[in-house]
N, C-alpha and C positions, 0 to 999 in steps of 0.2 A: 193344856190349860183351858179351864172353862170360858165360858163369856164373861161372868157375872166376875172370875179372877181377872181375866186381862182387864175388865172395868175398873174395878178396885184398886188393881198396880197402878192404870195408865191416871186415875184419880190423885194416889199417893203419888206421882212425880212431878203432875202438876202442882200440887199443895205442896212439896217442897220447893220447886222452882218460884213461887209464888211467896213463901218463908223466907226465898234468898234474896229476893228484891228488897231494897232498902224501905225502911219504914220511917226514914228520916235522912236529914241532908247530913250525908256523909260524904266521903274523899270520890266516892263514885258517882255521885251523884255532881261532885263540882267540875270531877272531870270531863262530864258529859256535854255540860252545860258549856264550858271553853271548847271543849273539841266545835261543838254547835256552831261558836263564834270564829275558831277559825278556817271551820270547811265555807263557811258564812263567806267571809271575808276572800278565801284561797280561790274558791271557782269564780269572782270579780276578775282575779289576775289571770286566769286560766280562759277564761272568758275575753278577755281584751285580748288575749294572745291571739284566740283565734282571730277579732276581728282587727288585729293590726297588721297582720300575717297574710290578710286577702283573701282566707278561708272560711270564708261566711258562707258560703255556698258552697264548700267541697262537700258534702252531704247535699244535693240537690233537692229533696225534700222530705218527708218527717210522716210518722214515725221511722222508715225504712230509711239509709244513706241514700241509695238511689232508686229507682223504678225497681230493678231487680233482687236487692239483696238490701239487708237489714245492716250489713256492715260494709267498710269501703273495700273495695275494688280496685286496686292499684291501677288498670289499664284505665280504667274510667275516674278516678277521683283525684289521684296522683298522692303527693305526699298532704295537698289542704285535706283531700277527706279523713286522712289521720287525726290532723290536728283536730279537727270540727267533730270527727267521731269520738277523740278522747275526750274531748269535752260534754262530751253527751254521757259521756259513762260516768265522770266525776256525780252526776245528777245520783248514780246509784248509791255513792259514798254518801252524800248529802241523805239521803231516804234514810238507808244504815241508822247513822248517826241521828236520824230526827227519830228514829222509832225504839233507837237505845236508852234515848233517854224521855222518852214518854215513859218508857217500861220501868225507868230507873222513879218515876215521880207517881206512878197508878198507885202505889201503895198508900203514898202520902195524902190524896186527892182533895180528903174532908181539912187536914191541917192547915196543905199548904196550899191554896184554891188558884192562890197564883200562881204558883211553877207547874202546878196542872194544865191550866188556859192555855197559858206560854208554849209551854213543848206540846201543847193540842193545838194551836195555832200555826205553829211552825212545820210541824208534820204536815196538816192540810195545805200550807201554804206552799210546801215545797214541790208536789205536782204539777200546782197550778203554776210556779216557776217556769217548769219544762215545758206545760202546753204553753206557755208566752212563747218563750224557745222556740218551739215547733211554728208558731205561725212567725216569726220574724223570717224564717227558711221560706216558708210556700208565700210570702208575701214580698218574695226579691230583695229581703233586708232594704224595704222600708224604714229609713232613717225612724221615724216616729215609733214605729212598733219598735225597732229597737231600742229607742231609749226608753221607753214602757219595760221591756226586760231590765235594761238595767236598773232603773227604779224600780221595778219588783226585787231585787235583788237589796238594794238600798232598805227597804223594809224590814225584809227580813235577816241583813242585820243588827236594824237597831232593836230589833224583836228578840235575836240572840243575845244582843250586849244587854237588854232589861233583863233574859235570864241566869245573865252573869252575877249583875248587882243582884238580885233575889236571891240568890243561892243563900250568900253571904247574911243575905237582913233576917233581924228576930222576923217570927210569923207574929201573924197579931192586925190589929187595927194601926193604922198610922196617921200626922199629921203634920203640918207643915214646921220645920223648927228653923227655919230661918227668917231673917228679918222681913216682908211683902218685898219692899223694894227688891231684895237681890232675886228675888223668887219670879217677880216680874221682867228683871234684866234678862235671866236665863231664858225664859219663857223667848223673849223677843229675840234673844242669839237663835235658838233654836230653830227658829223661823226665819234669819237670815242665814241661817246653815241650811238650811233647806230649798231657800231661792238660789245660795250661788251654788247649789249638788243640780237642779234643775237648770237653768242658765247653763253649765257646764254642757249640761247633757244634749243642748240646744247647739253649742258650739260643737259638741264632737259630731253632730248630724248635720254640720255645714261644713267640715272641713276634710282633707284628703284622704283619711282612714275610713271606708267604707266598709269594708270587710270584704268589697270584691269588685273588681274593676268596673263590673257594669253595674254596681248598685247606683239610685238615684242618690244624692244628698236633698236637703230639704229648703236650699233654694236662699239662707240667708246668708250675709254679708260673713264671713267670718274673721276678718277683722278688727268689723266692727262689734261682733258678739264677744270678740276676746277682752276689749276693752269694759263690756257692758259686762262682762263674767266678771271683771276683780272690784266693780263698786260691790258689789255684796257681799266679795269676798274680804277687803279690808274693811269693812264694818263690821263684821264679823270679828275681825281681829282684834279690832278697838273695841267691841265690845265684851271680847274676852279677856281684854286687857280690867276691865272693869271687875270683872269676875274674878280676877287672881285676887285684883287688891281687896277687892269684897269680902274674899272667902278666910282670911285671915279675923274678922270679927263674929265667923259661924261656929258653929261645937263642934270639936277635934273630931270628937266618935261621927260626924259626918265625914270626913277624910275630902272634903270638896277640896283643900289646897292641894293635896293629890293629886284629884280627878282634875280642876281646873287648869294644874299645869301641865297635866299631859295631853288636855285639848289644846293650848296654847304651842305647845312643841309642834301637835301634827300641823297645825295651823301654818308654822312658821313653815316646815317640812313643804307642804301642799304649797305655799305660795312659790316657795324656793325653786320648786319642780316646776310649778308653771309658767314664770316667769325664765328659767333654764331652757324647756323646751321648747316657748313661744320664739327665743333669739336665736335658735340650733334649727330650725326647721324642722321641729315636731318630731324627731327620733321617737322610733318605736319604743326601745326602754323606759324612756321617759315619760313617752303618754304612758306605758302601761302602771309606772309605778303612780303616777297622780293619779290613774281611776281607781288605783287599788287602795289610796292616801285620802280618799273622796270619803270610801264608807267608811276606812278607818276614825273621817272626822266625825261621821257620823255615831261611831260607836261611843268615840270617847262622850261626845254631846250630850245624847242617851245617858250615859253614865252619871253624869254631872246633875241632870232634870231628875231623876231616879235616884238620888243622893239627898234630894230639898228635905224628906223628911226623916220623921223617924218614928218609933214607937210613941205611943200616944203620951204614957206618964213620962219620958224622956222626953218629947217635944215640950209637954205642960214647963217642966222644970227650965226649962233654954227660955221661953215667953217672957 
C-alpha cells in the first residue's frame, strides 16, 4: 500500500469515527454526562476512605507511591498504600470519562456552546484535581491543603450536576421565569450551602480523622466548630423549607418541586448523619457517608439554581 492510500484510509476512519459522534444530545450523550456526576460524586467516597482509613500517606510521595517505585510495595507501604494507590487510579476513570464525553459534545460545539464549556472545563479541571492530590502527600496532609482538595472536588461536582441539567434543556438563549423573590431566596441558599460545605471542611481538619497518625490538624476547637458547622446548616434547611413551598407557585416545565424536594431530602439525610455521628464518636462509615452526602447537597443545589430559567418565549409567557 502506497503513502498517499494509507493516507486516504487512515482519513476515511477518521471521518467515520467523526460521523459516529453524536451531533446532538442523545441517550449517549446523557449517559456521559451522569456517568460524569457519578465518578464526580464516587471518588468523594473513595477519597474519604482513604483518609478515614489513616492511609493518607501509604503512598509516601507523588507522582511515584514511594522513592522507589510508581506503585505500592507491600514490604514498604503495607495494605494503606493499596488503599491511597487505588485511589489515585480512580483519577484515571475520572480522565476516561471526562474525555468521553467531551468527544460525545465536539460535534455539537457551535449549538450547544454550553455542554462544550462544561465537559472543556471539567476535562481541564480533573488534572489539576490530582496535582491538588499530589501536594496534600508531599505536604504531610496538611489539614488545609486537604480541604482545598476536597473543595476542588466540590466544584467539580456542581460543574458535573450543571451538565446534568444542560443535557436536558432546549439550547437557545434563556431567562429568568420565576418570580425575583424566589430567584433571590435560591441565590442566598446557595451560599449557605456553600458556608456549611466549608465550615464542614474546617471541622474535619480539626478533628481525629487525619488520614495519618502523624498528620498535623489545624489547631481549632472541634467542638466548638461542630456547633458553629450546623448554624449554617439549619438555615440552610429553613431556607429550603422556603423553596419547597415557593416552588409550588413556578411553571411545572421547570420541575423545581422535584429538584427542591430532593435537596430537602439530602438536606434532612446530611443533618441525620451528622448529628448520628457527632453522638457515636465519629465512626468511619458515618463520616464517610456525610462527606459523600456534602456534594450530593451540592448537586442537588446546582440543580435547583440551574432550573430558575428557561427558554426565552417560555419565560416571556410565565412573567
Amino acid at each position: 500500500m502506497s503513502a498517499q492510500q494509507t493516507t486516504t484510509t487512515a482519513t476515511g476512519i477518521w471521518r467515520r469515527l467523526w460521523l459516529w459522534l453524536p451531533d446532538r444530545v442523545d441517550r449517549r450523550v446523557i449517559a456521559a454526562a451522569w456517568a460524569t456526576l457519578v465518578v464526580q460524586i464516587g471518588i468523594v467516597g473513595t477519597g474519604g476512605l482513604v483518609r478515614l482509613t489513616g492511609s493518607g500517606l501509604g503512598c509516601d510521595t507523588w507522582p511515584r507511591c514511594s522513592e522507589d517505585s510508581f506503585v505500592p510495595v507491600p514490604e514498604v507501604s503495607g495494605v494503606h498504600g493499596f488503599i491511597e494507590f487505588g485511589n489515585r487510579l480512580l483519577t484515571f476513570v475520572l480522565v476516561a470519562v471526562a474525555i468521553i464525553t467531551f468527544l460525545f459534545v465536539v460535534r455539537m460545539r457551535r449549538e450547544r456552546r454550553d455542554l462544550f464549556w462544561l465537559s472543556l472545563l471539567i476535562g481541564l479541571y480533573v488534572p489539576l484535581q490530582a496535582v491538588i492530590g499530589g501536594i496534600t502527600v508531599l505536604t504531610g496532609l496538611n489539614p488545609y491543603v486537604v480541604g482545598l482538595h476536597y473543595f476542588a472536588s466540590v466544584l467539580l461536582v456542581a460543574l458535573a450536576a450543571a451538565l446534568v441539567v444542560r443535557v436536558y434543556a432546549v439550547p437557545g438563549p434563556r431567562a429568568l421565569a420565576v418570580p425575583r423573590w424566589y430567584a433571590a431566596a435560591t441565590y442566598v441558599t446557595s451560599a449557605f450551602v456553600l458556608l456549611t460545605v466549608v465550615v464542614g471542611i474546617l471541622v474535619t481538619g480539626s478533628g481525629p480523622h487525619a488520614g495519618d497518625g502523624g498528620a498535623a490538624r489545624n489547631g481549632l476547637n472541634p467542638e466548638l466548630m461542630q456547633h458553629i458547622h450546623a448554624w449554617p446548616a439549619y438555615i440552610t434547611f429553613a431556607l429550603t423549607l422556603v423553596l419547597v413551598a415557593g416552588s409550588w407557585r413556578t411553571p411545572h416545565a421547570l420541575r423545581l418541586r422535584l429538584w427542591t424536594l430532593l435537596l430537602l431530602v439530602v438536606e434532612f439525610a446530611q443533618i441525620a448523619v451528622g448529628l448520628w455521628q457527632a453522638r457515636t464518636g465519629l465512626p468511619i462509615v458515618l463520616v464517610n457517608i456525610h462527606m459523600v452526602l456534602a456534594v450530593a447537597l451540592v448537586a442537588a443545589m446546582t440543580a435547583v439554581a440551574m432550573n430558575l430559567t428557561a427558554p426565552v418565549q417560555a419565560a416571556a409567557a410565565h412573567s
